[in-house]
N, C-alpha and C positions, 0 to 999 in steps of 0.2 A: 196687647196684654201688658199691662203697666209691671216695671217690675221694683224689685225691693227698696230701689233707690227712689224712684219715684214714691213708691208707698211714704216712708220717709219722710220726702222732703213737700207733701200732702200736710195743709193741717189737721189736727184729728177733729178739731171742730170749728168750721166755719158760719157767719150766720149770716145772712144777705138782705137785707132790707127791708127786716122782721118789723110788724104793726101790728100791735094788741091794742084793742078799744074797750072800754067798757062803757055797756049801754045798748044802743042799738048800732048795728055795724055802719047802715049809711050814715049816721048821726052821732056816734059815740063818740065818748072822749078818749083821745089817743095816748095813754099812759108810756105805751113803748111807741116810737113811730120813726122807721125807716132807720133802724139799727142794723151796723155791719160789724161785725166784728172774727180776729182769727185767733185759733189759739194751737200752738204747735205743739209735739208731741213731747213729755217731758219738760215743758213750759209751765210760767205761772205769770199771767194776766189779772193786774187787778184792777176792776172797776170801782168808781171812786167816784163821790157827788152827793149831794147834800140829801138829806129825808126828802122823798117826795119826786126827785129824780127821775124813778122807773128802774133802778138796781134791782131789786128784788123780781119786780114784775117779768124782768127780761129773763131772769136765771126759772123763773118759777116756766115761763113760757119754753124754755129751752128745752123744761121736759113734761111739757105738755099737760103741768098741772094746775093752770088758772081756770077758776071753776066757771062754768060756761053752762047757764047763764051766772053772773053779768058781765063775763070778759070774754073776751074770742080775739083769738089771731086772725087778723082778716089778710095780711100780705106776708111775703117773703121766703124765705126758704134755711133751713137748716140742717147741713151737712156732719155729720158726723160719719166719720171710717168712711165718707162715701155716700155714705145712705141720707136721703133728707125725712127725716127723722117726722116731717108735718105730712107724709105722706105714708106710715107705716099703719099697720091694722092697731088697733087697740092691745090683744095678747101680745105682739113684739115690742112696741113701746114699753109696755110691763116687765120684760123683759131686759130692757135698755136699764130702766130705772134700778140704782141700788145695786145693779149686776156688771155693766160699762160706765154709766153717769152716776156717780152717789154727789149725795147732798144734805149738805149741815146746815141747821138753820139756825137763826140767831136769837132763840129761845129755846136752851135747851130743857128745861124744865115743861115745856107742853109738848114737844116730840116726843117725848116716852109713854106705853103707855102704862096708866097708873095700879092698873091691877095683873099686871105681867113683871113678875121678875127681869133684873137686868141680862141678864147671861140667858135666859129665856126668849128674850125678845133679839137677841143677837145670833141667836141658834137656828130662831127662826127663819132670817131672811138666808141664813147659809144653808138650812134645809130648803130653801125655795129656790135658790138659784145654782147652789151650788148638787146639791142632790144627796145632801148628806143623812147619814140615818141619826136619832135621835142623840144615841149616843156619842157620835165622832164630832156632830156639830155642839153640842155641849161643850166637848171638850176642846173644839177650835175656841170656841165665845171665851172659854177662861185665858188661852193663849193669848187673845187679843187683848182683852181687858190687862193681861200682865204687858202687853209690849207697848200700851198706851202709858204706861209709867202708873197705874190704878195697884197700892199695894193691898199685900191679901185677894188676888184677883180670885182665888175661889169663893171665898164668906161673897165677895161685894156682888160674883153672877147670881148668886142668892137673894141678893137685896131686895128691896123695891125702890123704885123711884124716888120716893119722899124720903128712903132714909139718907142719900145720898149728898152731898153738897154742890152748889153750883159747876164747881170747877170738875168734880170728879164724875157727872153728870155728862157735861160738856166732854170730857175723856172718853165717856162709854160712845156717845151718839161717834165720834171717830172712830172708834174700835169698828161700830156696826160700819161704819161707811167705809173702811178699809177691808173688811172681813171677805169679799169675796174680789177682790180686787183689780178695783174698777180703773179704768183708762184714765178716766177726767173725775174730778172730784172738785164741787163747786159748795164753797164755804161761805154764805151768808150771813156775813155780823157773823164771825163767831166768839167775838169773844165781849161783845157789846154790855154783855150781862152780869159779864165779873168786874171783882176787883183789878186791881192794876198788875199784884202782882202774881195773880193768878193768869191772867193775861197772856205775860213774859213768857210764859209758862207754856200753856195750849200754845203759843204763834210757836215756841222754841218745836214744841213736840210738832207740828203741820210740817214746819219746814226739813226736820228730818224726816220724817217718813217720805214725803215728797223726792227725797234727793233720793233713799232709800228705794224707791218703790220705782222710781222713773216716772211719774205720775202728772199729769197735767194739771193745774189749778186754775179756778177762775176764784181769785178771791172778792166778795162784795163789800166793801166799808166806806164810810165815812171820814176816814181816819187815815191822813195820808202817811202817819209815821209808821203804822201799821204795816203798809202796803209799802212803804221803803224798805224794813227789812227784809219783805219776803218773795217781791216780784221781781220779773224780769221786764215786760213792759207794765206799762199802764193807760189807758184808757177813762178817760172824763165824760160824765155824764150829764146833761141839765137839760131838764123839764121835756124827758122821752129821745133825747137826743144825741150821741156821743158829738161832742163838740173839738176834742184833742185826743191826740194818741201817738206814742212815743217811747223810746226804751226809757225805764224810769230815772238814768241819771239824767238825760238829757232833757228831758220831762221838770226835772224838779229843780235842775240848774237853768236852765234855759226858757222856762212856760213860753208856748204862742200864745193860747186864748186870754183874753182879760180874766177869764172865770177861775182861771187853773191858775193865776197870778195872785189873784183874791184870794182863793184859797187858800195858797202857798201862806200868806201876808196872814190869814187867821188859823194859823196853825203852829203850835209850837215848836221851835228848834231846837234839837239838840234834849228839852228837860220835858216831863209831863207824857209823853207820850212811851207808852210799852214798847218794847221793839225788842229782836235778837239780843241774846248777849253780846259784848263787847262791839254791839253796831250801835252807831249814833242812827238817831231817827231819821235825821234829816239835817241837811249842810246848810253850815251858817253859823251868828252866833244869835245867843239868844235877844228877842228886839219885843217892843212894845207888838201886842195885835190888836189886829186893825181888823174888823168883823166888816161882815160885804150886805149893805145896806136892804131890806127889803126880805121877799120871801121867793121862793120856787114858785114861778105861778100853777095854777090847776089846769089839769089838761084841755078842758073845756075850752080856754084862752091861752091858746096857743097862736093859732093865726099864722100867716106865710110870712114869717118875716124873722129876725131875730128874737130869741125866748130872753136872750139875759140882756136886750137894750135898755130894759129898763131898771136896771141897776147895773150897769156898766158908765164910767166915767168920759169913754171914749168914743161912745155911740153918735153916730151922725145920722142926718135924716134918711140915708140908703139904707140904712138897718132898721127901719122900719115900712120899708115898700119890700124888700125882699128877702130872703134864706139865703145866709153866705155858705158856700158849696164847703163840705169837708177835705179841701186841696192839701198839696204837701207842699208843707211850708220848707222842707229840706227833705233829702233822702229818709223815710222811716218814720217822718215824722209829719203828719197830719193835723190841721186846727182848720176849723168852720169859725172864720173872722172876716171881716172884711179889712180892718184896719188891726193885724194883729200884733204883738209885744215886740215882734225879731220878725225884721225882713232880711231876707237872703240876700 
């Protein structure tokens, strides 16, 4: 019987060697393929990699909502509290969702829906998971809306959708995903759609509530300044495959992979990038960027071999007969190179 400390010292969600296809399964193309990843309790993990990566696909997998047909998880397993989550009935996954695992997507303008009030649609899932009667969840949805920083939060649970703007939009979709108050909360692009300093803004509000709440995060972006203010590790992803993984200072001062180097190198330092107050984005000083040649390939043209050989500077002919293994390049810290930036 495992006890408290062990619970504890459990991720609250592990993933092991998850593969989504889309297509047909012996034949499909592998958008996520042979992804591991952990995420501890009160933690925030951010995944990070260009359009096209498999970020989105992984988190949408994670809860079991890549629409099938044309995608299916065909391998791996996913643990959450214990349970592997690819193995639950339909009603428990329902369950899971918005009630333990909520999730922001990075369109918050089509996650609402348009003929449902704001505070209505927030009453909603609290009436659904939480069991509240019309009028107590009502009046949770106005509390939320007020603690997401939304002023006027009675007029705004009134709203609709459209009357609302980006940024305050983007506030409610966290009120809902906070409202019944869920273990892990995975934030996709959230803030992709605003302006810059609206941005500042939602990342400032994520990160308190997170510290607040004790809450786990798997943040998804693009945007490594992003994910400097608000993570604890990070995790690299290119064409279905985590390639690096590392606590984020060591991560962002020290890259293994060529890929997470490149990126680093087309990424602004220090100016351009939204972050925490009084945190710089990212260490350094500001320098010319330098963009990493070529595109994400399609998963179609993946192949056993290295995915970024062919926009990597450093690639030799073994990076294209095999897959370099995800080893640890030092304690904690993980890169799939064969020839990586820092040997130990």
């Amino acid at each position: 019987m495992s006890t408290e400390s062990d619970r504890k010292a459990q991720p609250l969600l592990e993933v092991r060697g998850l593969k989504t296809v889309f297509g047909p399964p012996e034949a499909g193309a592998a958008a996520v393929d042979g992804v591991s990843l952990a995420i501890g309790r009160a933690e925030a993990l951010g995944l990070v990699g260009e359009s096209g990566s498999g970020k989105s696909v992984t988190a949408l997998s994670i809860l079991r909502l890549v629409a099938d047909p044309p995608g299916k998880i065909v391998d791996g397993e996913i643990f959450f509290k214990g349970r592997d989550l690819l193995r639950l009935e339909a009603d428990a996954m329902r369950a899971v969702r918005g009630n333990e695992i909520a999730l922001i997507l990075q369109e918050p303008a089509t996650a609402l829906n348009p003929v449902m009030t704001v505070g209505s649609q927030i009453a909603e899932a609290l009436r659904l998971h939480e069991k509240l009667n019309r009028r107590d969840a009502n009046r949770r949805a106005v509390e939320f809306l007020d603690r997401v920083g939304i002023p006027s939060a009675e007029k705004t649970a009134r709203s609709w959708p459209h009357q609302l703007s980006g940024g305050m939009i983007q506030r409610a979709m966290i009120a809902m995903a906070l409202s019944c108050g869920p273990d892990l909360l995975i934030a996709d692009e959230p803030t992709s759609a605003l302006d810059v300093t609206i941005q500042a803004q939602i990342l400032d509000l994520l990160h308190r509530l997170r510290r607040e709440e004790a809450m786990s995060l798997l943040l998804i972006s693009h945007d490594l300044g992003v994910v400097a203010g608000i993570c604890d590790r990070v995790a690299v992803m290119y064409a279905g495959e985590i390639v690096e993984e590392a606590e984020k200072d060591r991560l962002f001062e020290r890259p293994g992979h060529p890929y997470t180097a490149a990126l680093l190198r087309s990424t602004p330092t220090l100016r351009g990038t939204p972050t925490l107050r009084g945190t710089p984005t990212l260490r350094g000083t500001p320098q010319r960027l330098r963009p990493i040649p070529g595109q994400v390939p399609s998963p179609s043209a993946h192949g056993a071999a290295c995915r970024f050989r062919g926009r990597c500077a450093k690639a030799q002919p073994v990076c294209g007969e095999d897959k370099p293994p995800l080893d640890e390049l030092d304690p904690g810290h993980r890169v799939a190179c064969f020839f990586p930036e820092r040997k130990v």
